[in-house]
Kinemage of the C-alpha trace (Angstrom):
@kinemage 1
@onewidth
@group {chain A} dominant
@subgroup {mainchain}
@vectorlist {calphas} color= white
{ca unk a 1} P 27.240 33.014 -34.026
{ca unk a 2} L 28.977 33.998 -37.091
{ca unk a 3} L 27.391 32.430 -40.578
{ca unk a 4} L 30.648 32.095 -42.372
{ca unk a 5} L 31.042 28.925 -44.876
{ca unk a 6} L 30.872 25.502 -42.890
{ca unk a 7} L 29.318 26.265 -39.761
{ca unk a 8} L 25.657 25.468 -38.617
{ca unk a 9} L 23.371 27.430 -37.419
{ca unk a 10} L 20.526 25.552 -35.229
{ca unk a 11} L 16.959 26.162 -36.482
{ca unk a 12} L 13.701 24.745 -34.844
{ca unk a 13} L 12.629 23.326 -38.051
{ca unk a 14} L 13.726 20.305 -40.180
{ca unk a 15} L 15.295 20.676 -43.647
{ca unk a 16} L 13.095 20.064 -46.675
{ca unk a 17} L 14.715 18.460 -49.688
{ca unk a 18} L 14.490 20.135 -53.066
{ca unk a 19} L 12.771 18.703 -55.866
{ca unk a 20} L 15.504 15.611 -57.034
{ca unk a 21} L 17.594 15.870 -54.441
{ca unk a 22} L 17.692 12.533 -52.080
{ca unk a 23} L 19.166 14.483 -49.051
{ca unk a 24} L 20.386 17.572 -47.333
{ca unk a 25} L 22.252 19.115 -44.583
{ca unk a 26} L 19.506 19.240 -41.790
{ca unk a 27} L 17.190 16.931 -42.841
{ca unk a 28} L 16.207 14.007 -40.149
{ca unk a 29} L 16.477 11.156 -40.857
{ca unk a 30} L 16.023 7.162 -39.663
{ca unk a 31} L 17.410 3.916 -40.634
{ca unk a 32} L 16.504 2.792 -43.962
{ca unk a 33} L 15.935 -0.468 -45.560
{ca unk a 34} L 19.812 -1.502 -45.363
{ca unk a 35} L 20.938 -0.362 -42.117
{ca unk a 36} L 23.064 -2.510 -40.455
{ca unk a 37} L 21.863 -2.853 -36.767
{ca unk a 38} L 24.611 -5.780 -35.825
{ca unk a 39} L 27.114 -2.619 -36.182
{ca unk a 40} L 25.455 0.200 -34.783
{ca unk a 41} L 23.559 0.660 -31.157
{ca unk a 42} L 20.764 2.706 -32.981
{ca unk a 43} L 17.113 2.697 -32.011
{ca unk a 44} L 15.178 1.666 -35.405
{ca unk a 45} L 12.639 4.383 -34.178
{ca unk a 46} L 15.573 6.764 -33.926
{ca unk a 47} L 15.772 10.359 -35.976
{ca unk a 48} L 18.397 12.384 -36.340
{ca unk a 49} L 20.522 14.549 -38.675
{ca unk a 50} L 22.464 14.946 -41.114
{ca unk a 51} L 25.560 17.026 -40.440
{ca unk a 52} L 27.754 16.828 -44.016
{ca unk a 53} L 27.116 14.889 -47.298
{ca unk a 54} L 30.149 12.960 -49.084
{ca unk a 55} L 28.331 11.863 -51.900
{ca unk a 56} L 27.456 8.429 -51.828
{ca unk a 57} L 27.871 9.195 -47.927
{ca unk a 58} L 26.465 11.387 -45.544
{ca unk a 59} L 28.202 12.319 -42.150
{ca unk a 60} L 24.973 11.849 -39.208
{ca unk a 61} L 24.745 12.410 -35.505
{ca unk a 62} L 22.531 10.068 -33.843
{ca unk a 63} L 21.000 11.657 -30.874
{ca unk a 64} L 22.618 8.983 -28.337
{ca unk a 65} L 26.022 11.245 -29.799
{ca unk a 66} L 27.059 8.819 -32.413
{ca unk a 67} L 28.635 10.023 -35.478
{ca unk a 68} L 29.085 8.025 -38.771
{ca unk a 69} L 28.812 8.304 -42.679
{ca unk a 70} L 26.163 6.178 -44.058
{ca unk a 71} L 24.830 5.148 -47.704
{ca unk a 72} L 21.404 6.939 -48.860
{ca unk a 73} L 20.621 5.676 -52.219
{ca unk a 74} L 22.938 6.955 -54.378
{ca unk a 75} L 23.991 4.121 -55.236
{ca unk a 76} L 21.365 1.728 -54.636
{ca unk a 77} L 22.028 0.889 -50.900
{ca unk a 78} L 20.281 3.080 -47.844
{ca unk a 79} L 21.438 2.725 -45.024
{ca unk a 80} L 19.455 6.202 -44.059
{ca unk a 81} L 16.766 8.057 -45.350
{ca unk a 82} L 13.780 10.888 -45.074
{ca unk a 83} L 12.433 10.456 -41.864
């Protein structure tokens, strides 16, 4: 696999988060406090990754192979976070 900008390389071990950052690329994560289970078909015990961050947003793949940008406190509202 080449390690040019933008691809991902799989490790064995989760992302940890720097000192004041909320979230990174890799870390697991689970639903937070303000997930929204009417929309989604996600386990509340699920944990999975994130793949991109838009801040407020981060793009996450579930591990039943949903993708979708969620909220994770940014702004106040987490819909994900640290698992």
């Amino acid at each position: 696999m080449r390690n040019d900008v933008g691809e991902v390389q799989t490790v064995k071990e989760s992302r940890i988060v720097n000192s004041g950052e909320l979230l990174a690329v890799g870390c697991r994560v689970k639903p937070g406090p303000d997930f929204d289970y009417k929309i989604y078909a996600i386990d509340p015990f699920s944990c999975d990754v994130v793949l991109r961050m838009y801040e407020p947003l981060s793009l996450v793949i579930w591990d039943n192979g949903e993708r979708d940008m969620f909220r994770y406190g940014m702004d106040g509202t987490k819909e994900i976070e640290l698992a």
